[in-house]
C-alpha positions as CSV (number, residue, x, y, z in Angstrom):
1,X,-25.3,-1.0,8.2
2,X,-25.4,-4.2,9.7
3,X,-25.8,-7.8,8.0
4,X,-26.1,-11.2,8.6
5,X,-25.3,-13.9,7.0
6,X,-25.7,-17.3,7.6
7,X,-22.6,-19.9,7.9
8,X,-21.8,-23.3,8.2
9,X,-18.6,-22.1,10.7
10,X,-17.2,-19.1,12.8
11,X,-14.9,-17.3,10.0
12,X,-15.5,-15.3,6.9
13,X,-13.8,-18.6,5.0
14,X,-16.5,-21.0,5.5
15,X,-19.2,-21.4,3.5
16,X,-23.3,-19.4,3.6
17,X,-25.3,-22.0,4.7
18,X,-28.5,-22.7,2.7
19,X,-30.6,-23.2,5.6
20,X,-31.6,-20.1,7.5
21,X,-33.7,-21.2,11.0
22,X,-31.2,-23.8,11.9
23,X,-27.5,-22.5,10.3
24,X,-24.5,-23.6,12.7
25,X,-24.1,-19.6,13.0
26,X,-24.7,-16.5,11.9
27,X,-22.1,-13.7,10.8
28,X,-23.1,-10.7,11.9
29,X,-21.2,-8.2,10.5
30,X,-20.9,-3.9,10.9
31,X,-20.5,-2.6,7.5
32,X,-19.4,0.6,9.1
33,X,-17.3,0.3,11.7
34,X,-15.6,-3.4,10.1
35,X,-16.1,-5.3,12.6
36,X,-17.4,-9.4,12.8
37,X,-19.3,-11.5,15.0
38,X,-19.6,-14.8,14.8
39,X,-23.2,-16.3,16.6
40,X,-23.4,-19.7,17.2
41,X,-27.2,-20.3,16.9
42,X,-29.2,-21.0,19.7
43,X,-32.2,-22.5,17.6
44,X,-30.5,-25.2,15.6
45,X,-32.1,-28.2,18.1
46,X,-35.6,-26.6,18.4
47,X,-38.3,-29.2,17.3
48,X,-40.3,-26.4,15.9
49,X,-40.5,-22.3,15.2
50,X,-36.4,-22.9,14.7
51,X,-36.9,-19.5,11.7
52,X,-39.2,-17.1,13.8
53,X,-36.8,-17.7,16.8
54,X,-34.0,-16.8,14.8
55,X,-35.5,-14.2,12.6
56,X,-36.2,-12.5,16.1
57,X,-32.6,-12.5,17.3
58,X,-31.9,-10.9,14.1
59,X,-34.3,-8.3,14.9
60,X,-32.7,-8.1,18.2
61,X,-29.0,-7.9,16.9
62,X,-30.2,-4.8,15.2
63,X,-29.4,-6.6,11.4
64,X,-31.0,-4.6,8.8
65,X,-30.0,-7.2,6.4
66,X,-30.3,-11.3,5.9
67,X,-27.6,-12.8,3.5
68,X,-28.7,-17.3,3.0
69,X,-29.2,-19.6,0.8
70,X,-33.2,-20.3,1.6
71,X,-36.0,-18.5,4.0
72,X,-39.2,-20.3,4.8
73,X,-42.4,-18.2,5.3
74,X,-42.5,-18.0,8.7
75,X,-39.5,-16.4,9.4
76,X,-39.8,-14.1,5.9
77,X,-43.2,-13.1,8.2
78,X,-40.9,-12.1,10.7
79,X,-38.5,-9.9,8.5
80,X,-41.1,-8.2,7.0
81,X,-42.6,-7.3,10.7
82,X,-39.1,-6.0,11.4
83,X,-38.1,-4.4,8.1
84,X,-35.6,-6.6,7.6
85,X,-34.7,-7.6,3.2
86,X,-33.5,-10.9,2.8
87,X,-31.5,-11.9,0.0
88,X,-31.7,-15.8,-0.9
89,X,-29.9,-18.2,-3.0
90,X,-26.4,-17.1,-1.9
91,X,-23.8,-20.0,-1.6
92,X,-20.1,-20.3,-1.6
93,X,-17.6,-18.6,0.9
94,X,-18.7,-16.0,3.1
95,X,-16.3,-13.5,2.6
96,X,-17.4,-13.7,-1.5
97,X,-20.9,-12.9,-0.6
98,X,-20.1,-9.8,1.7
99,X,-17.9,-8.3,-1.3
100,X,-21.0,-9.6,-3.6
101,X,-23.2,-7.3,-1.3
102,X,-21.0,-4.5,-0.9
103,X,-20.6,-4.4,-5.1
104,X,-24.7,-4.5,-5.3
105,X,-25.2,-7.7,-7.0
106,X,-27.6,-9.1,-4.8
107,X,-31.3,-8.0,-4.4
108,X,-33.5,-8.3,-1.9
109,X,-36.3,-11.1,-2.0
110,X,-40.1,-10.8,-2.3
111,X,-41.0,-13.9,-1.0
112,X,-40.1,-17.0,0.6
113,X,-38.4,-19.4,-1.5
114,X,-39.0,-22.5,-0.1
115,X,-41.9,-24.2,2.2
116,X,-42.1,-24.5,6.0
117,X,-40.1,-26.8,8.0
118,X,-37.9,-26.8,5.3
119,X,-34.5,-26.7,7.7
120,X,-35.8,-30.0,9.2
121,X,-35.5,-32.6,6.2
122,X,-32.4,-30.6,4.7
123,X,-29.2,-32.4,6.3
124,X,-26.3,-29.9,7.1
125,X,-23.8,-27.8,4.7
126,X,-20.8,-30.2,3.8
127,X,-17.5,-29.5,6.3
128,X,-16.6,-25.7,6.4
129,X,-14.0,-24.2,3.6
130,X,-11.2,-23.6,6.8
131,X,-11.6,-27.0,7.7
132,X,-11.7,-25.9,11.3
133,X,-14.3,-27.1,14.0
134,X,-17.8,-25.4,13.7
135,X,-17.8,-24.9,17.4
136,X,-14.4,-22.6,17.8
137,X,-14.8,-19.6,20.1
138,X,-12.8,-17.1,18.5
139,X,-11.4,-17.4,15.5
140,X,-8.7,-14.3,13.7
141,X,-10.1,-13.7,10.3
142,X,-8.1,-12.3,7.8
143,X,-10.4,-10.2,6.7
144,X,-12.3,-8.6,3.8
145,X,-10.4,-6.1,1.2
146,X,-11.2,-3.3,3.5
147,X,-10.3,-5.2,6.3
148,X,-12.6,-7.4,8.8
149,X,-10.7,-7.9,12.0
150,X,-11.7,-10.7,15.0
151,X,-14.9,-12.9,13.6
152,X,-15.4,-13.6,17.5
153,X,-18.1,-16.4,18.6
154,X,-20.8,-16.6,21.2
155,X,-23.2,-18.9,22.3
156,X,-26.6,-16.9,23.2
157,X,-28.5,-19.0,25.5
158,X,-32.2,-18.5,24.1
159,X,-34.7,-20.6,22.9
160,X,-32.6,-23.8,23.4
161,X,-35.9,-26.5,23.1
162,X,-39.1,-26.2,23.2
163,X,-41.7,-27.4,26.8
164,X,-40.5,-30.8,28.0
165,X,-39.0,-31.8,24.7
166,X,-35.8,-33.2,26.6
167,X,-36.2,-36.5,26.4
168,X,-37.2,-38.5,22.9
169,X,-34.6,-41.1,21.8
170,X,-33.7,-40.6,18.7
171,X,-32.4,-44.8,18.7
172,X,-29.9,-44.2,15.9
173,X,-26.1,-43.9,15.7
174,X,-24.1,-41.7,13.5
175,X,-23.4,-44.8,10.7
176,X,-20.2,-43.3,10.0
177,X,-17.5,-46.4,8.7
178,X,-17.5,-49.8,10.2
179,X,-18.3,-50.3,13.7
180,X,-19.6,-46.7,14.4
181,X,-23.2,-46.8,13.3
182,X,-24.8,-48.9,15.8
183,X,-26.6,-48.0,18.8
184,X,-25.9,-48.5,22.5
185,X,-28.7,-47.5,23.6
186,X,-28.4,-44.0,24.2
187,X,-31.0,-41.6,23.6
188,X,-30.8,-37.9,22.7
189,X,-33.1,-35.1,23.6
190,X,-35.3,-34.2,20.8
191,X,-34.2,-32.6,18.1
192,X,-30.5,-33.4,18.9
193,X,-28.1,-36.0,16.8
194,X,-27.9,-39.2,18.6
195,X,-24.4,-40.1,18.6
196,X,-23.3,-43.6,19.1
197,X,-21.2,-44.4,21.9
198,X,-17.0,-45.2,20.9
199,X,-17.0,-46.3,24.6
200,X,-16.2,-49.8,24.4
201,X,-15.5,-50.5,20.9
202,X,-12.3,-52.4,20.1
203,X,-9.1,-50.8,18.7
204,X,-9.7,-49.5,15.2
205,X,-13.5,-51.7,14.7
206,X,-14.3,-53.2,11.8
207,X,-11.1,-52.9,10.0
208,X,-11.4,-48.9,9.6
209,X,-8.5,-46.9,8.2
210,X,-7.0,-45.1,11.0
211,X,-7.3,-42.0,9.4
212,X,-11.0,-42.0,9.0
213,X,-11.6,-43.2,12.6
214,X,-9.7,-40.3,14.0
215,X,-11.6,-38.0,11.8
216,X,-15.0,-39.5,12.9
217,X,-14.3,-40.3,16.7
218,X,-13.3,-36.1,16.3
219,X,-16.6,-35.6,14.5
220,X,-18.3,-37.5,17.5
221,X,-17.0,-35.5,20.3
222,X,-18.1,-32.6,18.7
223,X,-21.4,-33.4,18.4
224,X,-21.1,-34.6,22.5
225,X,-19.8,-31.4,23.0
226,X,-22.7,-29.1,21.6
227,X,-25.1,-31.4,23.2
228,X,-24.0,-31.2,26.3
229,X,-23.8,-27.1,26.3
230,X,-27.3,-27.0,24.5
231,X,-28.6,-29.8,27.9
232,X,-26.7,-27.1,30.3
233,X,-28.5,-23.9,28.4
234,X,-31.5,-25.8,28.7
235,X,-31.0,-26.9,32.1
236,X,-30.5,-23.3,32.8
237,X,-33.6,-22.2,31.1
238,X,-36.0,-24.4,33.3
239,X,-34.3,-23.6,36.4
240,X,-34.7,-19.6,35.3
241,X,-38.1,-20.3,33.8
242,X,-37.5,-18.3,31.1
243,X,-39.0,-19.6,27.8
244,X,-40.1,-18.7,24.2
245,X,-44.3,-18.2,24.3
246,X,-46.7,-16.9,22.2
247,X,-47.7,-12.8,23.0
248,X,-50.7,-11.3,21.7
249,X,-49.9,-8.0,20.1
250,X,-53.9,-6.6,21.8
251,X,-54.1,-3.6,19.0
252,X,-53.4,-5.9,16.4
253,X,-55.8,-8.8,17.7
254,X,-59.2,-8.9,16.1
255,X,-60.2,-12.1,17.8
256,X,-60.6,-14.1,14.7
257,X,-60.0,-17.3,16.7
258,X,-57.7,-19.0,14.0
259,X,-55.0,-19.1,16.2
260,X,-57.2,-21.1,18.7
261,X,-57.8,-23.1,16.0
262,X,-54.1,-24.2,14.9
263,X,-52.4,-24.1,18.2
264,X,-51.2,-27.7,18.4
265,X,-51.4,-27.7,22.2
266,X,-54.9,-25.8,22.9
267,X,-52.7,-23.0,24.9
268,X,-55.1,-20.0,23.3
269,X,-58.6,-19.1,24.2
270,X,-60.3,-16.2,23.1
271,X,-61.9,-13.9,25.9
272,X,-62.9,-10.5,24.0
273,X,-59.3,-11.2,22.4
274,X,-56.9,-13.9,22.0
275,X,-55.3,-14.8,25.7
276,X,-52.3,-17.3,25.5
277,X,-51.8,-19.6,28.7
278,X,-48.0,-19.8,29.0
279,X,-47.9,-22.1,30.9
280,X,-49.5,-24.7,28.2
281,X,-47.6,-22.3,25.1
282,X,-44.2,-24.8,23.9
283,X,-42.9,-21.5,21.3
284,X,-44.0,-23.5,18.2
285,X,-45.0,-20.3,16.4
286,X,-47.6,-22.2,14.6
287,X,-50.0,-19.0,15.3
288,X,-47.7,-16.4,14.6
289,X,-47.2,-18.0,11.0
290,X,-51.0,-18.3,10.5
291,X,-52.7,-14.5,12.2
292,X,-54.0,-13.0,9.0
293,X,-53.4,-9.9,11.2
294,X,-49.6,-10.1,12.3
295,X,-50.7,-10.3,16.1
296,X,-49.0,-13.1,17.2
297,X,-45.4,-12.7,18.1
298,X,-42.9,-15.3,20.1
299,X,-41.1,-13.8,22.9
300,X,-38.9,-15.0,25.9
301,X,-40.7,-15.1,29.1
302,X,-40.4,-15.7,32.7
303,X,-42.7,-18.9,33.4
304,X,-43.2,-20.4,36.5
305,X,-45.8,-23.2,37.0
């Protein structure tokens, strides 16, 4: 058996984060053969379909099982496509929800328990339980009773924006203590934190306790850090042309034309069925969340214009 769950770091100390489409990573972890893998998520910057993305790769790592704190509808859609149970409301330590599991105190929900988008407004879990950086390859975990061994991480390079979403300003700075909130005019592509700039600022600005400068000027290269691998997975992605579309699932398809209807970007037209032109399709998922029919699935593709 093989389980998710969703985490605010790499190791079975930190905590389950509540938000499932854009987590920091997921656990995923064998139930049989012990072992743990630790996923940062490739979906955490998309502007929109950030839950079906990820409720794919889940499909895709073979998980038969979803441990958060919260699933929207769109991606419950997803896990009820794959057979996938999710169980919500979990919180605390990872390691306490996977003996949780394993004792059978969870069950499985029936619905979604909270609205769409909800990921986007919800600001991230606090800092994790190990107090180590969210980004740390490969981490030794000590391990469940029964004994977890390596909670090794990966960066998966899908899904990492949406169309030519790579350039919005975002025109805030990280208004952490004095001196580090204000902006220098940077810009970050959307969906992305805009951090401000410490080139430039005097010795310990503002009057700011050392300590609390350190810890944010850390805070802030971390955050530079994960952009600039999610800008070179996306820069990768264009070059490839490989992208997240919309695909018609034609046995399924009735041609009701409601997906015509909600498609922000007026990449489907119907023609006997529904036919989706990739090259206008940005992967919102905004027609896989409303087919009354399940037809409407997002995949990765190879599209060149």
């Amino acid at each position: 058996m093989i389980i998710a769950v969703t985490s605010t770091g790499p190791t079975l100390d930190d905590n389950v984060e509540p938000r499932f489409g854009r987590c920091a990573f997921f656990l995923i972890i064998d139930m049989d053969a012990m072992q743990c893998e630790a996923l940062e998520n490739p979906n955490i910057a998309l502007g929109g379909g950030a839950g079906i993305q990820s409720a794919q790769l889940m499909s895709e790592k073979g998980v038969t099982t979803v441990l958060t704190g919260n699933c929207g509808p769109n991606a419950f859609s997803v896990f009820g496509q794959a057979g996938i149970q999710v169980i919500v409301g979990v919180s605390g330590p990872v390691r306490n929800a996977v003996e949780q599991f394993k004792a059978g105190a969870f069950s499985s929900a029936s619905e979604p328990n909270v609205a769409s988008h909800f990921g986007i407004n919800v600001a991230p879990a606090g800092p994790t339980a190990t107090g180590q950086p969210k980004t740390n390859p490969m981490v030794q975990g000590s391990g469940l009773a029964m004994g977890f061994g390596m909670c090794g991480g990966r960066g998966m390079g899908r899904g990492m924006g949406r169309g030519g979403g790579m350039g919005r300003g975002m025109g805030k700075g990280m208004g952490r203590g004095g001196g580090m909130g204000r902006s220098m005019g940077m810009t970050a592509p959307m969906g992305m934190p805009s951090p401000s700039p410490a080139a430039g600022l005097p010795e310990n600005a503002g009057g700011q306790d050392p300590d609390q400068e350190l810890a944010a000027l850390k805070q802030q290269a971390e955050i530079l850090e994960q952009q600039k691998q999610q800008l070179n997975q996306r820069i990768s992605q264009l070059q490839s042309g490989r992208r997240s579309v919309a695909v018609i699932d034609s046995e399924k398809c009735t041609s009701c034309g409601i997906c015509v209807d909600v498609c922000p970007v007026g990449a489907i037209e119907i023609k006997q069925q529904a036919v989706v032109n990739e090259k206008n399709c940005t992967g919102c998922g905004a027609c896989v969340s409303e087919c009354p029919n399940g037809a409407m699935i997002i995949s990765q593709r190879n599209v060149h214009h």
